[in-house]
C-alpha positions in Angstrom: -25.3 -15.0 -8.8 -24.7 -14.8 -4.9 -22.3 -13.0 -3.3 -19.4 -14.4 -2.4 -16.1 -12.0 -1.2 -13.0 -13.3 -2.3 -10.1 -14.1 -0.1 -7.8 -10.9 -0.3 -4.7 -11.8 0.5 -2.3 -9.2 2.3 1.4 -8.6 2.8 3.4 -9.8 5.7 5.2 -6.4 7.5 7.8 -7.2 10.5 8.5 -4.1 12.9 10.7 -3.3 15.3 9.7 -1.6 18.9 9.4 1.8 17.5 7.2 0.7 14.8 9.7 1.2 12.2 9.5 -1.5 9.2 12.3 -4.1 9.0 11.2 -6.6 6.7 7.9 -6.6 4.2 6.6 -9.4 2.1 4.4 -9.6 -1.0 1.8 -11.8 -1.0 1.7 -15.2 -3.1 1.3 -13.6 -6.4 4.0 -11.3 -5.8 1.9 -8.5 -5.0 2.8 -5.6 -1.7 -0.7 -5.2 -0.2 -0.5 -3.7 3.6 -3.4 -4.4 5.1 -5.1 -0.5 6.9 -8.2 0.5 8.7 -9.8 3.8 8.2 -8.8 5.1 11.4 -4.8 4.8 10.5 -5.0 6.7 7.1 -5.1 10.5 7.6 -8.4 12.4 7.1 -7.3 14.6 4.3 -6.5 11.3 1.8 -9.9 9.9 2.9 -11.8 13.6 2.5 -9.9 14.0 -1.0 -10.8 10.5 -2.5 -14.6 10.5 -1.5 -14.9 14.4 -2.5 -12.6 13.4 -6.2 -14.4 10.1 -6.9 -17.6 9.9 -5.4 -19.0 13.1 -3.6 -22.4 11.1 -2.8 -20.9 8.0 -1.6 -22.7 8.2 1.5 -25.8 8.8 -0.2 -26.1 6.7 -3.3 -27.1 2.7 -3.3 -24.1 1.4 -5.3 -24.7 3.0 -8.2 -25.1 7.0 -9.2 -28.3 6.7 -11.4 -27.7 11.1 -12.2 -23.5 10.4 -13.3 -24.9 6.9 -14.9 -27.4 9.3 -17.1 -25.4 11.9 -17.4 -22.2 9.6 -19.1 -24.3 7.7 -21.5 -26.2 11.0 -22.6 -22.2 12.5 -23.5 -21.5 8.9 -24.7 -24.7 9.0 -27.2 -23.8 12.6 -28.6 -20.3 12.2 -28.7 -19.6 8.7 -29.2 -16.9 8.2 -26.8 -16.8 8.5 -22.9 -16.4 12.0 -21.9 -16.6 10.9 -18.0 -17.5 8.5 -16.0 -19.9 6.9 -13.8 -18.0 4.7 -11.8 -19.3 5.1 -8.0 -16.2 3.8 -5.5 -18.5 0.6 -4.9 -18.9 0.2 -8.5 -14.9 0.2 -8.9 -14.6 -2.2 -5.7 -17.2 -4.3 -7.8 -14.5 -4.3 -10.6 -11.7 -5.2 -8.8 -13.0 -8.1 -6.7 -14.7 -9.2 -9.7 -13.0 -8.5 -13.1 -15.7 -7.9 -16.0 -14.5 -7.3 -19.9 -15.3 -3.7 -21.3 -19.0 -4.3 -23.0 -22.3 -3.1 -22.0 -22.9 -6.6 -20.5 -19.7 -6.1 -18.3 -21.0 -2.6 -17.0 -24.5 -4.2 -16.0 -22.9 -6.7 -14.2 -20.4 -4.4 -13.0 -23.5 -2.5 -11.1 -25.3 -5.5 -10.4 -21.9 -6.7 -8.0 -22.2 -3.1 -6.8 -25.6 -2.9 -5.5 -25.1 -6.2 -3.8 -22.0 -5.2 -2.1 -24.4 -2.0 -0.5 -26.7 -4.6 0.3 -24.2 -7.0 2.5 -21.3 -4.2 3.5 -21.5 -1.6 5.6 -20.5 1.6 4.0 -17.1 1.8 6.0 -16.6 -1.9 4.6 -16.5 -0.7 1.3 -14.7 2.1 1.3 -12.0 -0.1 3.7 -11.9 -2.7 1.0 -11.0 0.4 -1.9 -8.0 1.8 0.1 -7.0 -1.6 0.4 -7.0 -3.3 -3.2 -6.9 -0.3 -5.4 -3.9 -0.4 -8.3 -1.1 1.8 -7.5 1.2 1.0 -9.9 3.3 -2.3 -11.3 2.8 -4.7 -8.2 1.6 -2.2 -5.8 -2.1 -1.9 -4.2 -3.7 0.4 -2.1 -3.0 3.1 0.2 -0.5 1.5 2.8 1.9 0.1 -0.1 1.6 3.1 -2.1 2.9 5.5 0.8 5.9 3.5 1.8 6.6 3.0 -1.9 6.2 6.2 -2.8 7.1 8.6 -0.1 8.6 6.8 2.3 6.2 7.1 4.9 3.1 5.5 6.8 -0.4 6.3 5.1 -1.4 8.4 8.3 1.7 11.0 7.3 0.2 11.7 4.4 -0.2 15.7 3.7 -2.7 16.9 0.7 -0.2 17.1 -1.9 0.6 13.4 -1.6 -2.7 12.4 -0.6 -4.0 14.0 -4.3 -1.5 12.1 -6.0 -2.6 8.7 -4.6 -6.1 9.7 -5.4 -5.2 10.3 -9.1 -3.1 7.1 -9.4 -5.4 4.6 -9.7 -7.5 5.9 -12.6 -4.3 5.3 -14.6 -1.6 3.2 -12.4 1.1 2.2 -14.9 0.9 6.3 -15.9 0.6 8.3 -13.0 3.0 6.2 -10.9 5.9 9.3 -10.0 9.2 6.3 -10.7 8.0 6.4 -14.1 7.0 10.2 -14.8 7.3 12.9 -12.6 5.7 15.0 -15.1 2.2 13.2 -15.6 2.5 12.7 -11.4 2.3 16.1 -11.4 -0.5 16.8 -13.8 -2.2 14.2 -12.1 -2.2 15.4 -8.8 -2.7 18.7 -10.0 -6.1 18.0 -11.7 -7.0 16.6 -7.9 -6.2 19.6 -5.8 -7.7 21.7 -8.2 -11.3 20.0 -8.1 -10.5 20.3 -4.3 -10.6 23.9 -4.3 -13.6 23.9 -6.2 -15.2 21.9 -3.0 -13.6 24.5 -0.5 -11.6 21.7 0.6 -8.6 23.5 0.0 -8.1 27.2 -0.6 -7.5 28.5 -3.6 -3.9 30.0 -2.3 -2.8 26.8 -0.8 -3.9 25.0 -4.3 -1.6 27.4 -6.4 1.3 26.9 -3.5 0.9 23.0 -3.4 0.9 23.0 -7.5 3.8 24.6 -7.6 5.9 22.5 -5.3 7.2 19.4 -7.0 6.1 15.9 -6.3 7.2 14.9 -2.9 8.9 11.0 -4.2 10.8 9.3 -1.9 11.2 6.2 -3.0 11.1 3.8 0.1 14.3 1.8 -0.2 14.1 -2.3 -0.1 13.6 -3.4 3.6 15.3 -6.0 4.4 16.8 -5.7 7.9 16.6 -8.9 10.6 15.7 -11.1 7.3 15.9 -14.5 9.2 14.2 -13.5 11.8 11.8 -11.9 9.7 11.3 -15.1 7.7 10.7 -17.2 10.6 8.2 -14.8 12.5 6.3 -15.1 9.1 5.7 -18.3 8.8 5.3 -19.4 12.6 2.1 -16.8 12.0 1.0 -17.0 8.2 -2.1 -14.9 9.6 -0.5 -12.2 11.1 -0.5 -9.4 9.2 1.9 -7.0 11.2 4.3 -8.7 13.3 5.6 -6.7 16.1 9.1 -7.4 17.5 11.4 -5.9 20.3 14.4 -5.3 18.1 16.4 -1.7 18.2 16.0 -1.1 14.4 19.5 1.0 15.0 21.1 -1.2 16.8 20.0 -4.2 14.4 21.5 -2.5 11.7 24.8 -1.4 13.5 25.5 -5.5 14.4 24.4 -6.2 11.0 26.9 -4.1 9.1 29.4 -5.5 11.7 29.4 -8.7 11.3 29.6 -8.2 7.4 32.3 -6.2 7.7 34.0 -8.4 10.1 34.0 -11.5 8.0 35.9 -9.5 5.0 38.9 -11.0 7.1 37.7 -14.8 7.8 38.3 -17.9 6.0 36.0 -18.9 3.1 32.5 -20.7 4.5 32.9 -19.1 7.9 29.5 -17.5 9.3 28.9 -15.9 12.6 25.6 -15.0 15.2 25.1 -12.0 17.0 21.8 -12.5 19.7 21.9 -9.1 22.2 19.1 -9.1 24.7 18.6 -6.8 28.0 19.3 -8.9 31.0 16.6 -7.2 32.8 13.4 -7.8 30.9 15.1 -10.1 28.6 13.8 -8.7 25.4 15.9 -9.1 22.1 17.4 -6.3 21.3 19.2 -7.5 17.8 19.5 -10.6 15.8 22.1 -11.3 13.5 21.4 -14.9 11.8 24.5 -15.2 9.9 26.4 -13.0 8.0 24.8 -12.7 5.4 21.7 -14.0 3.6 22.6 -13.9 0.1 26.4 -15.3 1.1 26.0 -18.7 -0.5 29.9 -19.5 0.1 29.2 -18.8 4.2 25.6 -20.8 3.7 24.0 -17.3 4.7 20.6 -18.8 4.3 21.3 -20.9 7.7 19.9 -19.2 10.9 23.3 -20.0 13.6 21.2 -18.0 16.5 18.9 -21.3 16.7 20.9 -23.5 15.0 22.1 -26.7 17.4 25.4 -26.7 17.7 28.5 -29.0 19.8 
């Protein structure tokens, strides 16, 4: 059985000069994956996920042959699973190649493990975790998970919120804060607790962060410059980011304008707004039409490039 890494697909984002997200796409299965290196997630998420899930990462070949024992010893006398023995490889293993929940399964589960050691680099792995782990409903890794969740890029991320999105994908359709605050909290409790036990966290800052309620801010639906958005996608359908020179403000502003505008035109009348700086000719906004969703004023047609008499 050779290895062979699947094709991960990731999510379109369009950004405006600051950075700031205007439009993002799911993927062809309908799923928000934002493609991240290491280096753009902050330290404390990384520190709390290796140091919660797999304290030997760095050491180990794939597979934790001391947690392996130690879980089928508890599973013998007690006949359930008290814990587990899931390395972070073994659970990329798992999600790149799905397994049913049998003995077999685990072996081959381990097997897929030790081979991804064997061909990936250990940065590689732990890239490809932050990347496709569940996050809840159609969600996946770090990236998606921050804007959906807190309304923020995964290198703003403080411990609090980095603790929760460690917890989250043990159970993703439980822990996820839009459908229980509660059991968020618990969750990302249990984290900052096993922190503190690592010195990764004091003890006071632990009871002060446990205390404080989950930080959710949902990330509204972005969907600013859509035609523009949609045409920058698929003139590059391997372009993960696209970056733009659009005012994100100022988009918005013409936006709202030419909506409100056309409260007082005739039925099936659209309009285009194109603003660009004369002096380095960047575009600064661009309104389409006015209004995508507008069927009556064919909203879906782009006027800026549209040929016209």
């Amino acid at each position: 059985n050779p290895l062979t890494l699947p094709i991960i697909q990731t999510s379109t984002v369009v950004v405006d000069r600051e950075q700031t997200i205007l439009r993002h796409f799911s993927d062809q299965t309908g799923v928000f994956r934002h493609w991240v290196e290491l280096e753009d997630i902050n330290p404390l998420y990384l520190q709390a996920l290796i140091n919660y899930e797999d304290r030997y990462f760095y050491q180990h070949f794939g597979i934790n042959p001391f947690a392996t024992l130690r879980a089928l010893g508890q599973w013998i006398t007690h006949k359930k699973v008290i814990s587990g023995s899931s390395t972070l490889t073994m659970q990329v293993a798992r999600l790149l190649y799905p397994h049913p929940k049998t003995i077999r399964g685990k072996i081959e589960q381990m097997f897929r493990a030790f081979q991804l050691e064997l061909t990936l680099s250990k940065q590689d792995i732990l890239t490809l975790y932050v990347n496709i782990a569940p996050m809840g409903g159609t969600t996946q890794g770090v990236q998606a998970a921050s804007w959906r969740y807190f309304s923020k890029d995964a290198s703003s991320l403080n411990i609090s919120e980095s603790a929760l999105l460690v917890a989250l994908p043990q159970r993703p359709s439980v822990y996820r804060p839009d459908h229980s605050l509660e059991k968020a909290t618990l969750a990302r409790n249990k984290v900052l607790k096993r922190l503190a036990t690592f010195n990764l966290v004091s003890a006071e800052d632990v009871q002060r962060y446990q205390r404080e309620p989950v930080n959710y801010q949902p990330g509204q639906t972005l969907f600013t410059a859509p035609l523009l958005s949609e045409d920058l996608r698929k003139s590059h359908p391997n372009q993960n980011i696209i970056h733009t020179t659009l005012n994100n403000s100022l988009q918005k502003k013409i936006e709202r304008f030419i909506k409100e505008q056309s409260q007082n035109w005739p039925d099936k009348l659209s309009a285009a707004v194109l603003i660009v700086n004369n002096l380095d000719h960047q575009v600064h906004a661009y309104g389409g039409s006015t209004d995508l969703v507008n069927n009556e004023r064919v909203g879906h047609v782009n006027m800026v490039t549209a040929i016209r008499s």
